[in-house]
N, C-alpha and C positions, 0 to 999 in steps of 0.2 A: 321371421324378423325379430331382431333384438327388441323389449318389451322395456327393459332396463338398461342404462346405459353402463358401462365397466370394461376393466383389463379383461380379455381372453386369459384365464390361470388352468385351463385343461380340455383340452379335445381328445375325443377319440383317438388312440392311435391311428383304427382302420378306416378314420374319414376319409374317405377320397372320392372323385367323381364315379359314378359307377357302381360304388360300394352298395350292399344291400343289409336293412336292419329291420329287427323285431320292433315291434311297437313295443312303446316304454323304455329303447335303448337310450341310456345317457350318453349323448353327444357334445357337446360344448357347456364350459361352465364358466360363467364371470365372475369377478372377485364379489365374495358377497360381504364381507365386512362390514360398507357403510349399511347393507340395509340390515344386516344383524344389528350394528348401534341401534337404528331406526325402528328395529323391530322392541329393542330395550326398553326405551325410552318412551314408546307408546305403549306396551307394558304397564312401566311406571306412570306414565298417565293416569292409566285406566285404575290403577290401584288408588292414585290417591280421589280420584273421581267415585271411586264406591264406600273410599272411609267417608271422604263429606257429605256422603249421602246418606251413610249411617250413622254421622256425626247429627246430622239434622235431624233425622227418622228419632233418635233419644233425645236431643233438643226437645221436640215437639212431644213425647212421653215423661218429659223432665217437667216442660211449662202445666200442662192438664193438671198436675197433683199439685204444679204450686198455685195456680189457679182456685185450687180446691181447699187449701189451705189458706189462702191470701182472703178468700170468700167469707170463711169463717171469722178469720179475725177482724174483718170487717164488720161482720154483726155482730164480735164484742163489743167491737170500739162504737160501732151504733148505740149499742145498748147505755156503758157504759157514760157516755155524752148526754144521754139522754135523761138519766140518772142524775148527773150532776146539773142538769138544765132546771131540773123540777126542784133539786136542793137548794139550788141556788135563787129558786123562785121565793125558798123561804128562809132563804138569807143567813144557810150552813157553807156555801159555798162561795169564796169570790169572784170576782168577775175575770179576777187574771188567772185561775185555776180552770177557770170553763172555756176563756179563751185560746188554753194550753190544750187543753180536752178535744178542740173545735177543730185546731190545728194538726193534732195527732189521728182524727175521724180524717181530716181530709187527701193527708200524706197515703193514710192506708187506703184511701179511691183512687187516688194517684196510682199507685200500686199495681192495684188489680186492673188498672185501664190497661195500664204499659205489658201486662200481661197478658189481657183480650188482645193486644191490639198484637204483639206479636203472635199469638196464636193465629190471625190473621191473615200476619203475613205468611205463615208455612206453607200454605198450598203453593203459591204464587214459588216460592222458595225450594219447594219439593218439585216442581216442573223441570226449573232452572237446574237443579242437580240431574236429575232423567236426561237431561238433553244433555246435559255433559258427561251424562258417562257413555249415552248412545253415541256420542260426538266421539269421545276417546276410543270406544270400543271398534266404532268403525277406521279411525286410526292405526288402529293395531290390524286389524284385519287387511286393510289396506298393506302395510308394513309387511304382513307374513305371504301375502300374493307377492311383493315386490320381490321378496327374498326365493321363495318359490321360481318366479321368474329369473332365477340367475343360473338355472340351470335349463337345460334345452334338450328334451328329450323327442325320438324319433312319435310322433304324435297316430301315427299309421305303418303298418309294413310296407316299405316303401325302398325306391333306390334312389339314389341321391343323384342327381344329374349339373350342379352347380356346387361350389364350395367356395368361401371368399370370407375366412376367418381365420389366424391363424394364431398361436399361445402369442402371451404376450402383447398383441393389437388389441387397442383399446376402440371399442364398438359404442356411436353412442345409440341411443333409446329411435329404434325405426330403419336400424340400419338394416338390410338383409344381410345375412348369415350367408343359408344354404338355400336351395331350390330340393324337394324331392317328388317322384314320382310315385304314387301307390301302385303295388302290383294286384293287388287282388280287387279294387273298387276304380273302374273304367268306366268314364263316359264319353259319349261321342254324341257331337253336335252334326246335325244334319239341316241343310238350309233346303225345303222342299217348297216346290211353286204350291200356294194354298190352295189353288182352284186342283187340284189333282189330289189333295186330300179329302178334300170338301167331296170328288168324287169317289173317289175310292173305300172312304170312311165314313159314310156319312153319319151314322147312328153316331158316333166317337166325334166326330165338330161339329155337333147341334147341341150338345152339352158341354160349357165351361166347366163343369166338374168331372166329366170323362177324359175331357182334355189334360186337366190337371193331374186326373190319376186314370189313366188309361188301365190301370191292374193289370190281368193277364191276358186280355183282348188284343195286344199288338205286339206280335212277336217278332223278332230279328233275329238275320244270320249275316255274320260278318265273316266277309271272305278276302285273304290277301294271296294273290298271286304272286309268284316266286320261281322261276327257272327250275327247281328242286321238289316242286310239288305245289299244291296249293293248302293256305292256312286257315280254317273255321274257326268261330266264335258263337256261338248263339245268347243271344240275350232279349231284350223287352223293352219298349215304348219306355218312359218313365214319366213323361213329362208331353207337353205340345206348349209353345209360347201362344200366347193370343194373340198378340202385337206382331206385323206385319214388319219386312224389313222394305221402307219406301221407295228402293232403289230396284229391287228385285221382286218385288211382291210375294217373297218367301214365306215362308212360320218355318221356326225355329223348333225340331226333331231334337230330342234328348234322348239317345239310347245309351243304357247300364247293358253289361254286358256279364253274363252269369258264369262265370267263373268254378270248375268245380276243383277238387282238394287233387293240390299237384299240378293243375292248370296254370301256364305262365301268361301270361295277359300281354296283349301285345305294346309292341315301342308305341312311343309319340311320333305325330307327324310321320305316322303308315297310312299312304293312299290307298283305301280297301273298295269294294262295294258288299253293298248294304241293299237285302232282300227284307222287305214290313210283309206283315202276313197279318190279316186281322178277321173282323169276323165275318161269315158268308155273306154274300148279297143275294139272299135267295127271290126277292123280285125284280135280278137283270135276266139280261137274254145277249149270249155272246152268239155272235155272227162272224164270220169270214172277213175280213176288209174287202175283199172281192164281190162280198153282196152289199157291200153299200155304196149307195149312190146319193152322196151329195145330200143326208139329211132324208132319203128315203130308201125302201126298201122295195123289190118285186115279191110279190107273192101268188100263189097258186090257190084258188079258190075251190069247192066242192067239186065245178063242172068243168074244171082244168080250164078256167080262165084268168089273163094274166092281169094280178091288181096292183097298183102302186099305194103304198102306206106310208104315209110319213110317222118318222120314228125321233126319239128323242135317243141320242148320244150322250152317253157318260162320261165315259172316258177309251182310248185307242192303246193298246197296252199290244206292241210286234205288229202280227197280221191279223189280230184279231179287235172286232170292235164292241165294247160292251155298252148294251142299250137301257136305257131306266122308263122307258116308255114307246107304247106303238104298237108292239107285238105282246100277244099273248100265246101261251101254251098249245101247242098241238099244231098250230099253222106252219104252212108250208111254204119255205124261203127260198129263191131260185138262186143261186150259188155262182152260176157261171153269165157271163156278159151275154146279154141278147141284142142281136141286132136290130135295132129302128123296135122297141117296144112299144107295142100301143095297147091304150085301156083295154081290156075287155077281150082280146086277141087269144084264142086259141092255142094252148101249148100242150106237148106229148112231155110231161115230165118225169126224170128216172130217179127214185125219190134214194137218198143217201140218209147218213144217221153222222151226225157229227157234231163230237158236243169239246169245251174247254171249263178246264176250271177257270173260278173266280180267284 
């Protein structure tokens, strides 16, 4: 988006929809003239903003020595008044020469006040300067961002999918330019029911900060299907939203997608599927859908008799059902439908070996 408002005075020749560019390519450029004046003039700000600041900084080294000098001559003219007070006590002196004396003692207090007193005021004075030139300086800084702004470079390796600028159109400040796509930095939002991550993840949605940075714990494969073959991707979790979407009771999936050197990254708005892999669940127990019944399980006990367990269900993932409670290690699960099973009942079991991954 335009940041600056101005004429369009140069685009890329090879802007056009489609087109592909290196980061840091110069693409469009607006007339920068006014903010060169702007850039001048806050310049010249900030200069005369650091002479009166060094115009006061000598003020204030000028006043101390006349202070120092005005000091002194005050306790001549003390002395000297003083001198003639006593003379005049013995009647060397007149009363209009001591009142001349009295006047000139006082002029030179007068003096030295007005020179405390602006001494005084410099700090106060010395503030006011600093914040003007911080004032100006950010001015000018401001100034050189705008001018900077008048040129619009490709900010990522990307293709350009939008264009709507053209020489000569005058763009004001917010207007969109271009649209582009990055090829090499891909995300993909995925809206997943929560209650099935909560299952499938659980150690990763019991920590808000696993969530936020899932690291290399949840990996993905993006897959697009296509008449000509099918297209991979492999990438990683990045992210999990916390906040639920109200209408779907979703959380929001972030996957990047890892990219190696040469690898084209795929279009926008590709319908793929998307395989999460994360870490084992090494105290489930997957089972057959066929051995479950309804929240319980049959099982075969030491004396080959038949026992019902109730099990807790994780999640159902095909024809398989993965359990987080009920069963333990080694026990023996009857696999195929039995007719009319009762507690306790007598079975000839043919025992199989059959396991799935997590």
């Amino acid at each position: 988006m335009a940041q600056v408002a101005g004429k369009v005075v140069w685009r890329h020749p090879d802007l056009r929809v489609g087109a592909t560019f290196a980061q840091g390519t110069r693409l469009i450029e607006i007339e920068p003239l006014d903010y060169q004046v702007a850039e001048s003039r806050a310049d010249a700000q900030l200069r005369s903003a650091l002479a009166a600041q060094a115009e006061l900084q000598s003020r204030g080294e000028d006043l101390d020595k006349a202070q120092d000098i005005e000091q002194r001559a005050l306790e001549i003219a003390t002395t000297a008044y003083q001198r003639n007070v006593d003379l005049a006590a013995k009647g060397h002196v007149s009363e209009l020469q001591l009142d001349a004396q009295e006047r000139d003692l006082l002029r030179q207090k007068q003096i030295l006040q007005n020179i405390k007193t602006a001494i005084n005021l410099l700090p106060a004075q010395q503030q006011a300067a600093i914040a003007h030139v911080e004032e100006t300086r950010a001015g000018l800084n401001r100034a050189k961002v705008d001018l900077d702004r008048t040129i619009f470079a490709m900010p990522f390796e990307g293709r350009i999918a939008e264009f709507s600028a053209e020489n000569e159109q005058f763009v004001p400040a917010g207007r969109s330019m271009l649209t582009a796509e990055s090829i090499r930095d891909v995300e993909l939002l995925l809206e997943v029911p929560f209650e099935q991550l909560v299952a499938r993840f659980p150690t990763i949605m019991s920590n808000g900060t696993n969530m936020s940075h899932p690291g290399e714990s949840m990996n993905a494969t993006i897959n697009y299907k296509t008449n000509l073959g099918d297209m991979s991707w492999q990438g990683h979790v990045s992210r999990i939203d916390s906040g639920l979407n109200p209408n779907s009771r979703s959380a929001s999936v972030y996957i990047e997608i890892d990219l190696e050197d040469g690898e084209t990254a795929p279009a926008t708005s590709l319908f793929v599927d998307v395989t999460i892999t994360g870490p084992t669940l090494s105290d489930h127990i997957v089972i057959p859908r066929s051995a479950w019944h309804a929240g319980s399980v049959l099982t075969v006990d030491a004396d080959h008799r038949l026992r019902s367990k109730t099990v807790t269900l994780a999640f159902a993932e095909g024809n398989e059902m993965v359990l987080r409670g009920g069963l333990h290690e080694g026990e023996r699960v009857i696999l195929t439908d039995v007719l009319f099973p009762a507690e306790g009942m007598a079975v000839s079991p043919i025992d199989i070996e059959e396991s799935a991954p997590i």
